[in-house]
Structures are given as C-alpha cells and as structure tokens.
C-alpha positions as CSV (number, residue, x, y, z in Angstrom):
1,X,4.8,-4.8,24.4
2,X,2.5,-7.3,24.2
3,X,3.1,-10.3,21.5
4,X,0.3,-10.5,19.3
5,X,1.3,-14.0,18.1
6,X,-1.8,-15.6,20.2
7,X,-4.5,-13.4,18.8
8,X,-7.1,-15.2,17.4
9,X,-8.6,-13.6,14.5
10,X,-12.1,-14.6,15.0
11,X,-11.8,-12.0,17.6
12,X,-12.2,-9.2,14.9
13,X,-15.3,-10.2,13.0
14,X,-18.1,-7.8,12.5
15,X,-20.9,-8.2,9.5
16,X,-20.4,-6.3,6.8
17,X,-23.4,-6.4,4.1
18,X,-22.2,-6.8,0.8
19,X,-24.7,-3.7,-0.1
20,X,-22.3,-1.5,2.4
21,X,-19.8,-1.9,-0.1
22,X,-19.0,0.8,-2.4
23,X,-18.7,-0.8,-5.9
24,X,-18.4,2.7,-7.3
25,X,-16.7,6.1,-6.1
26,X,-19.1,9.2,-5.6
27,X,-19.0,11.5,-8.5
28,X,-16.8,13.9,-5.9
29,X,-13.8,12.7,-4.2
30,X,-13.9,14.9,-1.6
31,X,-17.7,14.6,-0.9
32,X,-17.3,11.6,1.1
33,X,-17.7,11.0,4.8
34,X,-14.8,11.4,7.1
35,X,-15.6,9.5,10.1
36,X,-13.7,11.7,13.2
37,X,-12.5,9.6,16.1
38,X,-10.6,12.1,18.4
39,X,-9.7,10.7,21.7
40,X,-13.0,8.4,22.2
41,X,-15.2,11.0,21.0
42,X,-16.7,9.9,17.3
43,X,-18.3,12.4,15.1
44,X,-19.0,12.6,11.6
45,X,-18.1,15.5,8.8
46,X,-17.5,15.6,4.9
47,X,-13.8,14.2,3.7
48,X,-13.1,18.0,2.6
49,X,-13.2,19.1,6.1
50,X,-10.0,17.3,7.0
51,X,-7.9,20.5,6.3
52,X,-9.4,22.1,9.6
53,X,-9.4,19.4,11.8
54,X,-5.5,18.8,11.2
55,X,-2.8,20.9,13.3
56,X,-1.7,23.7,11.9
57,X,2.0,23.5,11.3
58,X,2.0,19.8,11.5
59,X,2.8,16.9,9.2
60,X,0.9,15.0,6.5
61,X,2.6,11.7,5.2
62,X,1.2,10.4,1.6
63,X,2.0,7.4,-0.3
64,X,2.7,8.5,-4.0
65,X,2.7,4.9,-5.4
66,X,1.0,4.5,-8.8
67,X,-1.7,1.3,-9.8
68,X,-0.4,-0.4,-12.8
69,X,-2.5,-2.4,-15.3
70,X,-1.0,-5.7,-14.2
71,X,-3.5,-8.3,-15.3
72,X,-2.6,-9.4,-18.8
73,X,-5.3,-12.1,-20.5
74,X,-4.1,-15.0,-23.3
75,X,-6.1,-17.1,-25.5
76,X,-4.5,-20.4,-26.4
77,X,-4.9,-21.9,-29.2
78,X,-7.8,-24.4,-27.7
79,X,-10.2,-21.3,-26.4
80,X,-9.1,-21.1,-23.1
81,X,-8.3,-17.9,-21.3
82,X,-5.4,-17.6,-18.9
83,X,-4.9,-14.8,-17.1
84,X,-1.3,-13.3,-15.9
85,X,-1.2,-11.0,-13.4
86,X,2.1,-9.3,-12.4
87,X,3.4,-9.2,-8.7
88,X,6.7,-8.0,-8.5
89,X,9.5,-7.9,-10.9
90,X,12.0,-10.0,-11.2
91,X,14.8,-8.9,-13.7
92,X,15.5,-6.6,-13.7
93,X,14.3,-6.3,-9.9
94,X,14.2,-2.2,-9.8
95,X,10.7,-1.2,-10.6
96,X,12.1,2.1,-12.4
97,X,14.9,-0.1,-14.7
98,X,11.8,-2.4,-14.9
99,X,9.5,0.0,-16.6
100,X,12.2,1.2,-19.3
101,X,12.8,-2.6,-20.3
102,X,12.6,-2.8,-24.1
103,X,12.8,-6.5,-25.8
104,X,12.2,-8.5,-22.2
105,X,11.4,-8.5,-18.9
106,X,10.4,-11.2,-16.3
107,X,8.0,-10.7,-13.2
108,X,7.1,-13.0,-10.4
109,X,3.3,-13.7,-11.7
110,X,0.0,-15.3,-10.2
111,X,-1.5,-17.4,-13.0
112,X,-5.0,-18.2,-12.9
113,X,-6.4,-21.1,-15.0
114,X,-2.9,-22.1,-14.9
115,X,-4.0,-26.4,-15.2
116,X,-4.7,-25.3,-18.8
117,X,-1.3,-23.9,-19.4
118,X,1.0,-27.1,-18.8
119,X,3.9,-25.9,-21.5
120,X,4.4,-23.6,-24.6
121,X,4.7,-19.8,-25.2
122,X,1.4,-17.4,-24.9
123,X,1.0,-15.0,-28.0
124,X,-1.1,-11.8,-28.3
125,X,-0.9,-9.1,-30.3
126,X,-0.5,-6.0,-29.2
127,X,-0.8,-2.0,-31.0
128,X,1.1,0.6,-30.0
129,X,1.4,4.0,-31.4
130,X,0.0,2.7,-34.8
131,X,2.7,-0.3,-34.7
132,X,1.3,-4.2,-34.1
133,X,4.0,-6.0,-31.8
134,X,3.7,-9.8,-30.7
135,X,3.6,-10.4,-26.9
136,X,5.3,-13.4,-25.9
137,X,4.6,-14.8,-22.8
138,X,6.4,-18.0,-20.9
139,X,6.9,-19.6,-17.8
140,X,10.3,-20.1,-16.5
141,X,9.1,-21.4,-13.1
142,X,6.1,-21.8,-10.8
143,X,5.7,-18.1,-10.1
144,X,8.4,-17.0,-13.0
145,X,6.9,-15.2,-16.2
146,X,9.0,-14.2,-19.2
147,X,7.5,-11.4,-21.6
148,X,9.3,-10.5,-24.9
149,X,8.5,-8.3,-27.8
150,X,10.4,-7.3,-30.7
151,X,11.3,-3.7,-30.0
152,X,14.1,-1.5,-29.6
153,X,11.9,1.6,-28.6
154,X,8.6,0.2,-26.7
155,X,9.1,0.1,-23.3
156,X,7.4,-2.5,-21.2
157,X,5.4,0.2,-19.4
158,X,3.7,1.1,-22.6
159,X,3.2,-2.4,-23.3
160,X,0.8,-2.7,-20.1
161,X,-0.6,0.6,-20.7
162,X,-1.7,-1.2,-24.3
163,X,-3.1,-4.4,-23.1
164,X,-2.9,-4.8,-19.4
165,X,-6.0,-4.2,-17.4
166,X,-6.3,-2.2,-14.1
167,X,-6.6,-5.0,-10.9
168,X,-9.4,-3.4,-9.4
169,X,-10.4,-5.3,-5.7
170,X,-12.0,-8.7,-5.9
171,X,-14.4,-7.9,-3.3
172,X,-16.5,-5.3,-5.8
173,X,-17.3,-8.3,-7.9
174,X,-17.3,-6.6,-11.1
175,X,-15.1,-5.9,-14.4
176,X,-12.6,-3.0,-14.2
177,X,-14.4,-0.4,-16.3
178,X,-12.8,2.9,-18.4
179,X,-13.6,5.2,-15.4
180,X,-11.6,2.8,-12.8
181,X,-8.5,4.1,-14.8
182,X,-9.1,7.5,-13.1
183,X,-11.1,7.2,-10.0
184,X,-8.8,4.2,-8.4
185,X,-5.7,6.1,-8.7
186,X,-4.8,9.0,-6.6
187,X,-4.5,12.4,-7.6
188,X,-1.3,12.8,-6.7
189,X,0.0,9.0,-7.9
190,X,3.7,9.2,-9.6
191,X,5.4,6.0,-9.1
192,X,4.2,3.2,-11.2
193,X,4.1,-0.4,-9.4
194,X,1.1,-0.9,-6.8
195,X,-1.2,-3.6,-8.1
196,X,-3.8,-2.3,-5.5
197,X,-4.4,1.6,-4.4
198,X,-3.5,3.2,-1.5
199,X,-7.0,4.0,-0.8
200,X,-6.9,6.2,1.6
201,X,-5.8,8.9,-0.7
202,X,-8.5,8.6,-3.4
203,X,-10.5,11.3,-1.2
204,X,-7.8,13.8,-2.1
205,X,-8.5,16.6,-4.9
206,X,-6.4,19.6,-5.8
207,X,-8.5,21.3,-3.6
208,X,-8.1,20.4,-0.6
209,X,-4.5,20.1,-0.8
210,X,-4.4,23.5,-1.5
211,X,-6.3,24.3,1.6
212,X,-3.9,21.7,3.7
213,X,-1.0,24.2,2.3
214,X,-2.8,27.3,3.2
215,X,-2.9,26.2,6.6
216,X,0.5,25.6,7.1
217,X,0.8,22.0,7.1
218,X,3.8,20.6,5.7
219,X,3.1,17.4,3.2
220,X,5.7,14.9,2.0
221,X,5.4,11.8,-0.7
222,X,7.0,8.4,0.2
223,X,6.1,5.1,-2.3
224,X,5.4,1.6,-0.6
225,X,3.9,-0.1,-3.6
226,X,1.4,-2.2,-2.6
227,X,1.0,-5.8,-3.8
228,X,-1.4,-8.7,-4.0
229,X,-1.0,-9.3,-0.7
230,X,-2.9,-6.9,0.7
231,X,-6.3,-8.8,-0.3
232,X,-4.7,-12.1,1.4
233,X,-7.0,-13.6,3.7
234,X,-5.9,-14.7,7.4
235,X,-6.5,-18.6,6.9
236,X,-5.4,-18.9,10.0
237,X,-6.8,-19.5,13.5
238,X,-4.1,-17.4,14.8
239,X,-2.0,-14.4,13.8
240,X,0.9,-16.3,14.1
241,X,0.3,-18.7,11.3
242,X,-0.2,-15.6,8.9
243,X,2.5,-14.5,6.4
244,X,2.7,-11.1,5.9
245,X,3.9,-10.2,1.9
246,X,6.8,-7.9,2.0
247,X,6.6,-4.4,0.2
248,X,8.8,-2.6,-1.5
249,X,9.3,1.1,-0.1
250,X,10.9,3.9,-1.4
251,X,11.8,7.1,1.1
252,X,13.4,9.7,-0.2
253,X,16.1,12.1,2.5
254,X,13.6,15.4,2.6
255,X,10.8,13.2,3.8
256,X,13.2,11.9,6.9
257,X,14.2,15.4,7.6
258,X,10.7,16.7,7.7
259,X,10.3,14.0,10.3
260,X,13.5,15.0,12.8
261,X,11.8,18.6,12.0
262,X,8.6,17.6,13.7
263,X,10.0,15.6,16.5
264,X,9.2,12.4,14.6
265,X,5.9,12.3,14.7
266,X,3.1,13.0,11.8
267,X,-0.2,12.2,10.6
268,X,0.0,9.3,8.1
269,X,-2.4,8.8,4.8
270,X,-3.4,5.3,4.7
271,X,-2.3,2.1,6.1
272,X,0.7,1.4,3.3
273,X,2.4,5.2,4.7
274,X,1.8,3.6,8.4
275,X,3.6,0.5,7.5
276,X,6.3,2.4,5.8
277,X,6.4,5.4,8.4
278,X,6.8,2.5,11.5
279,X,9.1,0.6,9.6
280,X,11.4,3.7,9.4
281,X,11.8,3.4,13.3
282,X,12.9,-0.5,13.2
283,X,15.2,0.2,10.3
284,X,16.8,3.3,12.9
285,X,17.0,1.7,16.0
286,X,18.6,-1.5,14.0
287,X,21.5,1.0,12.6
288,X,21.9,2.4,16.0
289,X,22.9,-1.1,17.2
290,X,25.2,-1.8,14.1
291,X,26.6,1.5,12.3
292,X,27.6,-0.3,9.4
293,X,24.9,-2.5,8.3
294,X,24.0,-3.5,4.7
295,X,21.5,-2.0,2.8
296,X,20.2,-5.3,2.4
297,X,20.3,-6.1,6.6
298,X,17.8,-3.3,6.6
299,X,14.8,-5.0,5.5
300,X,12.2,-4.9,8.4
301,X,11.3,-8.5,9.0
302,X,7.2,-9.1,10.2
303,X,8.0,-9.9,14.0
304,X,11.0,-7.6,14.6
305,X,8.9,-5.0,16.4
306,X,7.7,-7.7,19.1
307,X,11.0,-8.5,19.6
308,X,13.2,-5.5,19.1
309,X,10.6,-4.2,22.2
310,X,12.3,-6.1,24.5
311,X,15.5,-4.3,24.0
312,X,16.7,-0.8,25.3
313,X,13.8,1.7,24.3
314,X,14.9,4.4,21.7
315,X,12.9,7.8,20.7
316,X,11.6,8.7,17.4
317,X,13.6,11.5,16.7
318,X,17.0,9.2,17.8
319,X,16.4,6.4,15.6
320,X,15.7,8.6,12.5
321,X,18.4,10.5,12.9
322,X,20.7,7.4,13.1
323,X,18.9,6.8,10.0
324,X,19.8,10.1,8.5
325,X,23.6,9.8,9.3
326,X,23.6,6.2,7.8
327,X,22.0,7.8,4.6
328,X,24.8,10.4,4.7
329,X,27.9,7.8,5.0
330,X,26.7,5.8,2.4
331,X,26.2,8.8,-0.4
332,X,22.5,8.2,-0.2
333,X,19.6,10.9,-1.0
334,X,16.9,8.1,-1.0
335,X,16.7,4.9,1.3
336,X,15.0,2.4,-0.7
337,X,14.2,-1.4,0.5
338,X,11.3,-3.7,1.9
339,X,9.0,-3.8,4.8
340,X,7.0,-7.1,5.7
341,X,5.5,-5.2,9.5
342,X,3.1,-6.6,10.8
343,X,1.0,-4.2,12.9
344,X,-1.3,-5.9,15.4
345,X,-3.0,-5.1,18.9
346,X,0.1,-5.1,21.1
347,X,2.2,-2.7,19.2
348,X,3.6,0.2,20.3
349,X,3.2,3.1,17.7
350,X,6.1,5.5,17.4
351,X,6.1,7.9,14.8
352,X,2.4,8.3,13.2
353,X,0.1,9.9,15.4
354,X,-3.0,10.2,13.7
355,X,-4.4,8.1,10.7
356,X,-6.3,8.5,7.7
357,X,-7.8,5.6,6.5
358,X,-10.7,3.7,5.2
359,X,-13.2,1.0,6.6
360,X,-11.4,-2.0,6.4
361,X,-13.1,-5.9,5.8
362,X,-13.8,-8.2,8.8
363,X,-10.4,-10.6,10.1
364,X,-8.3,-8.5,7.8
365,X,-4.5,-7.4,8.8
366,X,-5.6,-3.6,8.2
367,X,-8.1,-4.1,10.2
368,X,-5.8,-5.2,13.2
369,X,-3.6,-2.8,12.3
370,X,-6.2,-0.1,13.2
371,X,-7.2,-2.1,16.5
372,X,-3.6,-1.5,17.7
373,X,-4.1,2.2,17.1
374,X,-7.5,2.8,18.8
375,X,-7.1,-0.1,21.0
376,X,-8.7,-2.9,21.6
377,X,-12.7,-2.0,21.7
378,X,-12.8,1.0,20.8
379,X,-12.3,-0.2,16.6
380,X,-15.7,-1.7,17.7
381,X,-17.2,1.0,18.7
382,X,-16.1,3.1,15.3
383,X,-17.2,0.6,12.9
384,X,-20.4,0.0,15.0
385,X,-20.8,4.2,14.4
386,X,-20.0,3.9,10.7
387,X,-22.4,0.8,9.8
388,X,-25.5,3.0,11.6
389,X,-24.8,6.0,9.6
390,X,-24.7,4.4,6.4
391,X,-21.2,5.1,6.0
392,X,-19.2,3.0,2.9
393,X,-17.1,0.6,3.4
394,X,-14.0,-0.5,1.6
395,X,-11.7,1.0,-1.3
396,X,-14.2,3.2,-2.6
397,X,-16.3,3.5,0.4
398,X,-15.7,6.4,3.0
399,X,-12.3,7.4,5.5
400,X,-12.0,8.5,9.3
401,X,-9.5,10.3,10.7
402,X,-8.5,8.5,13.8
403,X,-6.6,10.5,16.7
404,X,-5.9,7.9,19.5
C-alpha cells in the first residue's frame, strides 16, 4: 500500500461554480441523477433506477444516524448574539443516556462570537408542552458547555427539539428553513446525534426501498454520527498535516453477520457507512493479533491502515469473524466505539465494493476518499462528466453509483 502522507492536496482541485450547488432539494427525492461509473464506463440515469443496477441477492449498507438541532442562539444582556453549537457530548458521554438527561447535561461545543462571552451564565427561555423553562447555559472550559433547566420530566432532547436549530451546511449560504427539518434527514434516520447528514441517503424514498427488497437485496442499518468535522477544510499543503475528527460508530451483531454471509463484501450508502464498514476490517485484524483487547484498544486510529498494510495480509471474511467471536466472549450484541480513518489514494479497500455517494467539494477528505476508490484519474474524469451534464453538486445536489 502506498502511504498517502505526501499527497499534496492541491492535486485534487477542480472548479466548482457556486451556481452548481444545490441550495435546495428537488421536490422528489428519488428524481435526482445518479451518475453510473461501472468499471470506467460512465453513464447517467435517474436516482430511482438504483434498484436495477444493484446485484440481485447482494448487500446494501445504510447509515441510520439522525441530524440533531445542535445550534442553540443567546442574547446577552448587551445585544449580542452567541451562538452554541453542540459537537459531542461530554457527560454523560453516551449519546442515548445523553438524550434522556433531565436537569443537566454538558457537550463539547464550538462557540461562535465567543470574544463577547468572557464570563457569566447564558439565559433563554424556552416552551415546552405549554410549560416555560429557563435554559442555562455556561462554560466550564474552552470547548466545555454546561446546560441546566429546572425539570424532572423534560429531557434534553426535547429541549433542542424546542429551541435548537437544524446545522444545515455552511457552503449553501443560507438560513436553515422549516422544510430543512424534513428534506436533510433521511427517510430512514433513527439515531439522534449527527450534526451533518449522511447525504448520500437523502435520495432514498419508501419506494425504492421497497423495490431494493423486491429484488432480493438484503439491507442493514449501522450509525456513524457524523460531526462538524466533516466540513473541516485541509489547511494543509499535505495530507499529513491534516487531523482527521474521530466519529462515533455504532454496529450492531446482525449487520456483521450479514457481512460473513456475503463473503464480506457489500455496497455501502455514503462515505460515513464506508468509513465505518473499512474500519470494521482494522478493528478485526487488530483482535486477531490480540484476542483479548479492550473495548477501548479498539478505536481505529487515522493512519493504522497505512501501517497495519505492512503486516501479514488478512481476508474480509477472517477479520470479521474474529470480530464476531470477540463480540460473543465479551456478552456483546452491538459493538460500539470510534473511527478517526482516513481514506486516501493509496488505500487498499476491503469490504465495500461499490459506493453511493454524492459530488463532493474541491481538496476535501471525501473527495480523496473517492479518488482511492476509482483511482487516481479517473475521479477526474467523473466529476468532469457530472459538471457537463449539469449534474448537482454537494448535500443536496445529485449521487453516483461508483463500481470500481
């Protein structure tokens, strides 16, 4: 495997208008274009074609992570506005313990216009169910936000449901409006904690996953929520000098079966599944080596691929079944910790097959990430195809299907 360290990420410019990006969704989910790349051969159909063009009997891999209304706005006492938005929590750490909090909870928090809040507690009032509650907000570190209310029944989810706003993507450079509540989740979200959509998915309707089941393909649910992160630009010259922003995955046993069952390979919906669904092989091969690592050992670090390459080579199918058996000595129906993979041009993909995914910005990670699945030119060659047929780009733009 070739290190990716030295990539310079100048090398994966391209121009992208800002009128090629989709500020809005099209009325239809499904009516969007799905770009076709199938072994160097590009083609173009509607998004509810997918169905057809997937094996029959194979296996779809969705990420079933929720958006949550994480920005939450305060006005001091002076005028000025300071926004909070939430990251990741902090205590209690668990996102589903985190969501049934009543009284207090703390998250790790961006702050913007934080020089105007130096000290002091942020108020706002808040109505729920008919009842007016008084939000109390305050900073317990750089990054560390304390929120408290005086309830023995209100949960902290309903508390951002009443006044948190949905963190739509900078790049649309607009407000969030009523219908991003509905049109920037997917339709088959569960797990609240993503502060960004898995976007891949938002072409999805009821209908076409009941032609996907008619047709024999087997789907499964994992969560990787997706945080802030994922908008961070690459500052720097080379990939090396980029930090990727771990992410908190969730995988529960029948997903890993249906893997083994399918010789450990799939087709993966969106980058945050591919992340997740790679990560899986790391996290196998590392229990193969030590049978009785932690839970906590098992976090995928963002170079370990580059490095664990250079050690004996191990198949798909072995490494999740060592996962499997680690699962099953340790009383465990779920495996649940953190990914911060890095997937760059030079990386060997093990599990996922073929992709579904959007059109991705200029020097991004994802769009590396995609690179290393295509290969080298031919991402040029895709996005060159999608820019001359007026295809949209970005969260709410269009999706390919991409088959290496």
């Amino acid at each position: 495997m070739k290190d990716p360290r030295d990539i310079k990420i100048a090398d994966f410019a391209y121009d992208l208008p800002d009128g090629r990006i989709a500020k809005y969704p099209l009325a239809e989910r499904d009516a969007s274009k799905l770009l076709v790349y199938d072994h160097g051969t590009i083609s173009h159909r509607q998004f509810r074609d997918l169905p057809a063009l997937l094996p029959k009997g194979s296996l779809l891999v969705m990420n079933n992570t929720r958006v949550i209304q994480a920005r939450l706005h305060f006005r001091k006492e002076t005028g000025a506005l300071i926004e909070v938005f939430c990251l990741e929590p902090a205590i209690p750490h668990d996102y589903a313990l985190m969501f049934q909090q009543t009284h207090s909870c703390t998250w790790h928090c961006l702050v913007g216009n934080s020089k105007k809040w130096k000290e002091g507690a942020l108020l706002r009032t808040v109505t729920i169910d008919g009842c007016e509650l008084i939000l109390r907000c305050e900073r317990m570190d750089a990054d560390l936000i304390r929120f408290s209310w005086d309830s023995d029944v209100v949960t902290w989810a309903q508390v951002l449901d009443a006044c948190g706003e949905l963190p739509i993507p900078p790049y649309l450079n607009r407000a969030t409006e009523e219908s991003d509540l509905n049109t920037y989740q997917t339709v088959y979200s569960k797990v609240k904690g993503s502060v960004a959509a898995p976007t891949a998915g938002l072409h999805f309707t009821p209908a076409v996953l009941a032609d996907i089941d008619s047709r024999g393909i087997e789907r499964k649910e994992l969560t990787l929520h997706v945080g802030a992160g994922t908008f961070k630009p690459v500052k720097s010259e080379r990939i090396e000098g980029h930090e990727m922003h771990a992410e908190w995955i969730y995988v529960p046993r029948h997903v890993i079966e249906a893997l083994i069952r399918h010789n450990g390979e799939c087709t993966a919906v969106g980058t945050t599944s591919v992340r997740t669904l790679e990560s899986l092989f790391y996290i196998g091969k590392k229990i193969i080596a030590h049978p009785d690592i932690t839970e906590e050992e098992l976090k995928v670090k963002q170079w370990e691929p580059y490095d664990e390459e250079k050690k004996e080579s191990v198949k798909s199918e072995e490494s999740l079944a060592a996962l499997l058996g680690w699962m099953d000595r340790n009383h465990m129906d779920a495996l649940h910790t953190s990914t911060q993979i890095i997937i760059a041009p030079g990386y060997q993909y093990h599990i996922v097959k073929r992709m579904i995914t959007n059109f991705h910005q200029p020097q991004s990670t994802l769009l590396l990430l995609v690179s290393a699945f295509v290969g080298d030119s031919h991402w040029r060659d895709i996005y060159r195809y999608a820019l001359d047929n007026d295809f949209r780009f970005l969260s709410y733009g269009d999706s390919s299907l991409l088959i290496p």
